[in-house]
C-alpha positions in Angstrom: 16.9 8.4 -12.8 14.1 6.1 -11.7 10.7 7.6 -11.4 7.7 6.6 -10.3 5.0 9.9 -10.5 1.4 9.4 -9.5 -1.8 11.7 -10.5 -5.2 12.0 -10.7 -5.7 12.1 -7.0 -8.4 14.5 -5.2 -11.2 15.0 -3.5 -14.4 13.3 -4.2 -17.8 12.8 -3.0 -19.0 9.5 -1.4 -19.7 6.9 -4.6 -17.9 9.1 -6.9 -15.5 7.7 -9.4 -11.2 8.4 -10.0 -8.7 7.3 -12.0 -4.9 7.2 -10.6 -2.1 7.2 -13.0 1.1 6.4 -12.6 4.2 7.1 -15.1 7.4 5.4 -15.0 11.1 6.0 -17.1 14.5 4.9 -15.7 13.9 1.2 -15.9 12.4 -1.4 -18.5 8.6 -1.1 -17.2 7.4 -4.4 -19.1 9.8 -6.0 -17.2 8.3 -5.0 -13.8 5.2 -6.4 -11.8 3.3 -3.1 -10.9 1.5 -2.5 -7.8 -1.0 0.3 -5.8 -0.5 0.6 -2.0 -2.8 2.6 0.4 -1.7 4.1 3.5 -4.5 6.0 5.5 -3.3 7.9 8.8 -2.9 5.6 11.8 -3.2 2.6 9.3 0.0 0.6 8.2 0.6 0.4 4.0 -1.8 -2.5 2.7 -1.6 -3.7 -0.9 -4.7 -2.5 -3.2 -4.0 -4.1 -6.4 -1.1 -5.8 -8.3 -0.5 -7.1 -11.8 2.2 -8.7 -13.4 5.3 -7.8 -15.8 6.3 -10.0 -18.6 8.5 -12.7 -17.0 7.3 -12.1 -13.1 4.9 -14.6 -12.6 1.8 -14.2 -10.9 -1.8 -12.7 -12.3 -4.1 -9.8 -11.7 -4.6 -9.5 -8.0 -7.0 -7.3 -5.4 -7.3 -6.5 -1.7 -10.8 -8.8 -1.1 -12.6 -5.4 0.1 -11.5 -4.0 -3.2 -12.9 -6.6 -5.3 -15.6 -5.3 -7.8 -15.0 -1.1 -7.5 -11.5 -1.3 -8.3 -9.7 -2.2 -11.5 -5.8 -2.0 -12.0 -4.5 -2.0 -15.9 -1.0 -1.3 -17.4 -0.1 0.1 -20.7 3.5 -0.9 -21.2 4.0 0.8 -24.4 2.6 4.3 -22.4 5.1 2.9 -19.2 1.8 3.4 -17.4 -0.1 1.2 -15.0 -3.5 2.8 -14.2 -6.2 2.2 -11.1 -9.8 2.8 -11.8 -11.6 3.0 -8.4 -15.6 3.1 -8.3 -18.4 3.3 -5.6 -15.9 5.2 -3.5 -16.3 4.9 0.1 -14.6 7.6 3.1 -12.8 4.6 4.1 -10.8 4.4 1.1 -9.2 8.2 2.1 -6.0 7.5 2.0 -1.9 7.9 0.5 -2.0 5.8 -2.8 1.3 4.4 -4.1 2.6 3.2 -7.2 4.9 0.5 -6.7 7.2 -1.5 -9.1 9.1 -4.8 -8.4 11.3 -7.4 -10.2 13.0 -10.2 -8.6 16.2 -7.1 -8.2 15.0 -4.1 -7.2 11.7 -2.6 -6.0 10.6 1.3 -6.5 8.4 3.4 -4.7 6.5 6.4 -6.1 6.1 9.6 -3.4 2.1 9.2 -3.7 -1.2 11.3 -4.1 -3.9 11.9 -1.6 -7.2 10.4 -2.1 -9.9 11.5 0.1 -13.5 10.7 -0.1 -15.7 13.2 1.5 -19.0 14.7 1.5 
């Protein structure tokens, strides 16, 4: 019943631009503090960006590298949180995952492959 389906990702050229979406039903999305993970091969799963739900505490937050080219936003009346990443770099090839988490339960979307290539 829970879902958690990301899109948007591709291929793209060196300093190109993409948007990720993720879509949620099952749950009360508000509720949740939303979250993108990255997992590039050899790599273990680092946190990209994260922003809050209603009642979770916390702010808007970025991997430091990240800082400035990426930009994560949430429409909770859409149950959509969204990642805007700019100036891409090869390094940021990776497995992006949308992630949702309240102080019960945490969910896991299955990912989409980023890959910035010439």
């Amino acid at each position: 019943q829970v879902q958690l389906v990301e899109s948007g990702g591709g291929l793209v050229q060196p300093g190109g631009s993409l948007r990720l979406s993720c879509a949620a039903s099952g749950f009360t999305f508000s509720w949740y503090a939303m979250s993108w993970y990255r997992q590039a091969p050899g790599k273990e799963r680092e946190l990209v960006a994260g922003i809050p739900g209603i009642s979770t505490g916390g702010r808007t937050n970025y991997a430091d590298s990240l800082k400035g080219r990426f930009t994560i936003s949430r429409d909770n009346a859409k149950n959509t949180v969204y990642l805007q990443m700019n100036s891409l770099k090869p390094e940021d090839t990776a497995v992006y995952y949308c992630n949702a988490k309240n102080r019960f339960t945490d969910y896991w979307g299955q990912g989409t492959q980023v890959t910035v290539s010439s």
